[in-house]
VMD Tcl script that draws the C-alpha trace (Angstrom):
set ca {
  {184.04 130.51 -179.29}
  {187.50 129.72 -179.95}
  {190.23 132.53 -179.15}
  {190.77 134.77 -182.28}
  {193.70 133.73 -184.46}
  {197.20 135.20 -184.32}
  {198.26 137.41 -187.46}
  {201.63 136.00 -187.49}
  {201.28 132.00 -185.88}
  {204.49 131.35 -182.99}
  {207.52 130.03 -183.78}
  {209.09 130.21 -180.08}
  {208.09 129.12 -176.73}
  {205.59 130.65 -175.00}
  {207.65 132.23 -172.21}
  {209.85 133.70 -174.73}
  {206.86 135.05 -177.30}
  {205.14 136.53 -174.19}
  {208.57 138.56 -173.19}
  {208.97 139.54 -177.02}
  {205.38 140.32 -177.12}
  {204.83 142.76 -174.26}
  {208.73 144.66 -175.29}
  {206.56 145.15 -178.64}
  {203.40 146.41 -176.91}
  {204.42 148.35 -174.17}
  {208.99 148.87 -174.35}
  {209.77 149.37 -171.05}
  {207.90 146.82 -168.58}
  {210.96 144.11 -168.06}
  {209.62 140.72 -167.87}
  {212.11 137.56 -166.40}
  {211.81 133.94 -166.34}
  {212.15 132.58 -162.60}
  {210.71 132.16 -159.34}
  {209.19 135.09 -157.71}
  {210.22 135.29 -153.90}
  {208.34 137.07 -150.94}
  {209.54 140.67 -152.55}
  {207.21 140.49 -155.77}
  {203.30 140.26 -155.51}
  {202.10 137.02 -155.56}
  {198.43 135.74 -156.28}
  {197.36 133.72 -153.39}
  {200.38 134.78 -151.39}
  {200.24 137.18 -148.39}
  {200.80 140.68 -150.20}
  {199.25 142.80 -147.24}
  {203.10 144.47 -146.80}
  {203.67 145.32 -150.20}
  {200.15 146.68 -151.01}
  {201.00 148.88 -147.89}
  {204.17 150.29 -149.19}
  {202.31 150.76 -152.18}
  {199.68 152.91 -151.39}
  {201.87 154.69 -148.83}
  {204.03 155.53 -151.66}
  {201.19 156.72 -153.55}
  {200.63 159.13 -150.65}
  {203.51 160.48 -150.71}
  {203.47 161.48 -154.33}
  {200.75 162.54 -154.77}
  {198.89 163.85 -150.62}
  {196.89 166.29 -152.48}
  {194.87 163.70 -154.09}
  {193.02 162.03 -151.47}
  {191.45 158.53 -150.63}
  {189.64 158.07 -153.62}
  {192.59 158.43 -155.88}
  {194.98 156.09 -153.85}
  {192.66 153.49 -153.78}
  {191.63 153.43 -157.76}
  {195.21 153.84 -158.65}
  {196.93 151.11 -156.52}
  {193.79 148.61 -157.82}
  {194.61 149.66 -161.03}
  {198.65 149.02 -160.58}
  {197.39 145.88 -158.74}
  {195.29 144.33 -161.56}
  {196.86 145.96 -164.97}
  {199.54 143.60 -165.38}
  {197.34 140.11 -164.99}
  {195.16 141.56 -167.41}
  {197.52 141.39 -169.60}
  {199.10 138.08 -169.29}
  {195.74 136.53 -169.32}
  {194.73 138.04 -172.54}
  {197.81 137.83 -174.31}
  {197.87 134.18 -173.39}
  {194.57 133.48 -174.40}
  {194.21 135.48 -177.58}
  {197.82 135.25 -179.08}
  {200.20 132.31 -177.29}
  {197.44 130.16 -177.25}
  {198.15 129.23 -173.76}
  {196.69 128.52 -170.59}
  {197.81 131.24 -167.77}
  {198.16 130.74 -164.01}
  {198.68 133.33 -162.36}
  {199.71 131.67 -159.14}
  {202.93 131.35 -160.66}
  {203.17 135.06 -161.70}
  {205.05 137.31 -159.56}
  {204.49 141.26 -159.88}
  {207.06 143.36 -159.33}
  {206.60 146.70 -156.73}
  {208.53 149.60 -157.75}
  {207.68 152.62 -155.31}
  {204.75 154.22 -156.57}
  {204.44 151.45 -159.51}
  {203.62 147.94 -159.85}
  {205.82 147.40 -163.42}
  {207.36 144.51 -164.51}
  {206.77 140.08 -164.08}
  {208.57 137.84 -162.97}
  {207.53 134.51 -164.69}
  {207.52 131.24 -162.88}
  {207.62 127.47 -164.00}
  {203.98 126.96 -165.43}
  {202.65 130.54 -165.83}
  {202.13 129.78 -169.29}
  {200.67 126.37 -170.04}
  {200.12 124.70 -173.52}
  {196.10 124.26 -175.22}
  {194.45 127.69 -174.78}
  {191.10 127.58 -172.34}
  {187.75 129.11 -173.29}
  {187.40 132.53 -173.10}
  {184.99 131.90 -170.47}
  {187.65 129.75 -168.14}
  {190.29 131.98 -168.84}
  {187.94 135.21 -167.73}
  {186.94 133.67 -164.27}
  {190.61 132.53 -163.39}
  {191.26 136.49 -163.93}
  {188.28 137.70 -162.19}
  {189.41 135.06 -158.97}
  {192.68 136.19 -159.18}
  {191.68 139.93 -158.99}
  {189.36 139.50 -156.48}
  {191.76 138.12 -154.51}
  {194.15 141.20 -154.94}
  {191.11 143.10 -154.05}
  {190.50 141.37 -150.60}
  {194.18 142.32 -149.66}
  {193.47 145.81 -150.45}
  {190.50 146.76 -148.59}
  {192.30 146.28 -145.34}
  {194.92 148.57 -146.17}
  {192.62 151.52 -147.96}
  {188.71 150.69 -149.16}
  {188.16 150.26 -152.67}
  {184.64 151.11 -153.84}
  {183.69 147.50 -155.51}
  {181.37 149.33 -158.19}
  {184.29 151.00 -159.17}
  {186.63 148.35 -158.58}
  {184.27 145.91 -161.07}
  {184.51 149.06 -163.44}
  {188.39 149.49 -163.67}
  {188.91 146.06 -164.27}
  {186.29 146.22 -167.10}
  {187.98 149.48 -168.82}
  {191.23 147.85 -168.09}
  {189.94 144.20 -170.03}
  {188.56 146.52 -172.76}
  {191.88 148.76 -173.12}
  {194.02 145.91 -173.75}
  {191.98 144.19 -176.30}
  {192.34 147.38 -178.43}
  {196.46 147.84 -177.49}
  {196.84 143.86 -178.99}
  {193.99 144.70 -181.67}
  {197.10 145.22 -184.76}
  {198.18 141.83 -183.77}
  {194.82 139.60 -184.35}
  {193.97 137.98 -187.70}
  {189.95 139.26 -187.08}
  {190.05 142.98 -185.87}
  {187.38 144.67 -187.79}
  {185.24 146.50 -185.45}
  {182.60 143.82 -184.69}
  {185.05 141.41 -184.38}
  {186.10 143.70 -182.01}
  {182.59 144.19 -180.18}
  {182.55 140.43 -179.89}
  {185.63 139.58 -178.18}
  {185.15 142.73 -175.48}
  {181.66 141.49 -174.82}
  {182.87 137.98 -174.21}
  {185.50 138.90 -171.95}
  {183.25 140.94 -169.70}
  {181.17 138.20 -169.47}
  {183.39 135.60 -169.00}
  {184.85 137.98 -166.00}
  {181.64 138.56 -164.64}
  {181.86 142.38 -165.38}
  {178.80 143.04 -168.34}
  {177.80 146.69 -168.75}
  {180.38 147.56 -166.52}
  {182.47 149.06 -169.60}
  {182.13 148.96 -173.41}
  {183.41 150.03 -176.64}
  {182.35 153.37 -178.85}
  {183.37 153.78 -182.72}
  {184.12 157.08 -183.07}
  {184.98 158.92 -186.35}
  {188.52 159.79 -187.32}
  {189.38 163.31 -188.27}
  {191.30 161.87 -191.38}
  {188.20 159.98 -192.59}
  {186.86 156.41 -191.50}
  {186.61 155.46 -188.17}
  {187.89 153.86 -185.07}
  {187.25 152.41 -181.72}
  {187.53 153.86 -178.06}
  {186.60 152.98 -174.70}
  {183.45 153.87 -173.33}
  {183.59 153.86 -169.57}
  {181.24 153.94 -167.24}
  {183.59 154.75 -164.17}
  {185.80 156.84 -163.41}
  {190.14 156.43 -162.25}
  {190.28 159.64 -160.52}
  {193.33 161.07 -162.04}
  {191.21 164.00 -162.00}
  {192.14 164.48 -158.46}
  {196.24 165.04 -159.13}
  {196.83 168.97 -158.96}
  {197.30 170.08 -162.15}
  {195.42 167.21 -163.81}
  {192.19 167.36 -165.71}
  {189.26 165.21 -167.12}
  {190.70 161.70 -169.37}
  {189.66 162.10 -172.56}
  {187.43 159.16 -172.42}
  {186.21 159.83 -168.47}
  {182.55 158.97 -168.44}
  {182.25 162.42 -165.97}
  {182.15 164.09 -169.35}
  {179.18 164.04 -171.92}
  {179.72 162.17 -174.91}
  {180.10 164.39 -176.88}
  {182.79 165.96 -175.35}
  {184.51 162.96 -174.88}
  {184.30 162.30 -178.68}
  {185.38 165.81 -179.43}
  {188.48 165.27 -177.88}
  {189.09 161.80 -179.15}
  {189.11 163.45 -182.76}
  {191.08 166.24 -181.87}
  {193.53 163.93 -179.84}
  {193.55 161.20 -182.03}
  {196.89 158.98 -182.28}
  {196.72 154.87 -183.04}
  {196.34 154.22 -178.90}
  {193.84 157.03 -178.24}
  {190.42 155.38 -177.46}
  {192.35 152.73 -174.85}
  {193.29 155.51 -172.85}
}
mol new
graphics top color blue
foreach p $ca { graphics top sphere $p radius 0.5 }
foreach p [lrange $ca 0 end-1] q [lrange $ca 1 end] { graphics top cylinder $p $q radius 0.2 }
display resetview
């Protein structure tokens, strides 16, 4: 299938919708046009340093957490922001990503912000199913560089990058033409399977306390933030029944609740 259509159709280049867009979607994460050097994180570069300093970092915040912890959260820093590039490219620039030419920027404990190098975003949009594998290559290459630094379980691993997929399609849900909840359905099971991830995560409508109805993640792994002193269960954490995890959807409802 094609990629869904745009609400709004571009007017700018690519580079500079994709900066505008991700201000919109998440203010904050500073993207940049230019070439990233040995200090950002690099798809098919040598990132064993920086991963190191990463999870170190993470470590250091946070010692009571433990193994499990460091190594779900630095995947997840590792991986969140291709995710997005890749599916905003596909679904709204209509553009063909490379992440080769991406560079990630590590910020302490964080992975936050992109720098964007000459042909990251290239014109005529690929298949969903070209688009998912360069994602899932690029990944697994992040995920090869991690293991020698701390062990990543790769059930887990294959289920992050599944809620993470999933999660985004609902955060740039308000900003596709076709968003009713099969729609919906149909682009998050085509982008697990074009990623090689199916029934590692899905979606759930739940109902809204206001009336109607709405749709959340339904994971089948867990991120361990569990493990932070202090912290407790995600509201959508698969280590709680369902009906729990619906309970609290309803009574924590806001317009980003079921991608958290």
């Amino acid at each position: 299938m094609e990629p869904a259509r745009i609400a709004q159709p571009l007017t700018e280049a690519p580079s500079k919708a994709l900066i505008r867009l991700c201000a919109d979607l998440l203010p904050g994460l500073e993207l940049v046009e230019g070439e990233p050097d040995a200090a950002w994180l690099r798809v098919g570069a040598d990132n064993g340093d920086l991963i190191q300093t990463l999870v170190l970092a993470l470590q250091h915040q946070h010692p009571e957490a433990g193994r499990h912890y460091w190594s779900a959260r630095s995947w997840g820093l590792l991986t969140w922001q291709p995710v997005l590039l890749v599916l905003a490219a596909t679904e709204i620039l209509q553009c063909r990503a490379d992440l080769s030419c991406l560079g990630q920027k590590p910020q302490g404990p964080f992975v936050m912000g992109m720098m964007l190098g000459e042909g990251v975003l290239r014109p005529k949009a690929p298949s969903r199913a070209q688009a998912g594998a360069h994602l899932r290559d690029a990944c697994d290459q992040l995920l090869a560089q991690l293991n020698p630094v701390i062990r990543m379980n790769p059930v887990l691993a294959r289920r992050l990058l599944a809620d993470r997929i999933l999660a985004t399609l609902l955060r740039m849900r308000p900003l596709l033409a076709e968003r009713s909840h099969a729609a919906i359905y149909r682009l998050a099971q085509e982008w697990l399977e074009a990623a090689g991830l199916e029934g590692a995560s899905a979606l759930t409508a739940f109902e809204l306390p206001q009336g109607g109805s709405d749709l959340a993640l339904d994971r089948k792994g867990c991120c361990q933030h569990y493990r932070l002193e202090g912290a407790e269960l995600c509201k959508t954490c698969p280590r709680q029944p369902v009906s729990i995890r619906i309970k609290r959807l309803q009574e924590e409802w806001s317009p980003d609740a079921g991608a958290e």
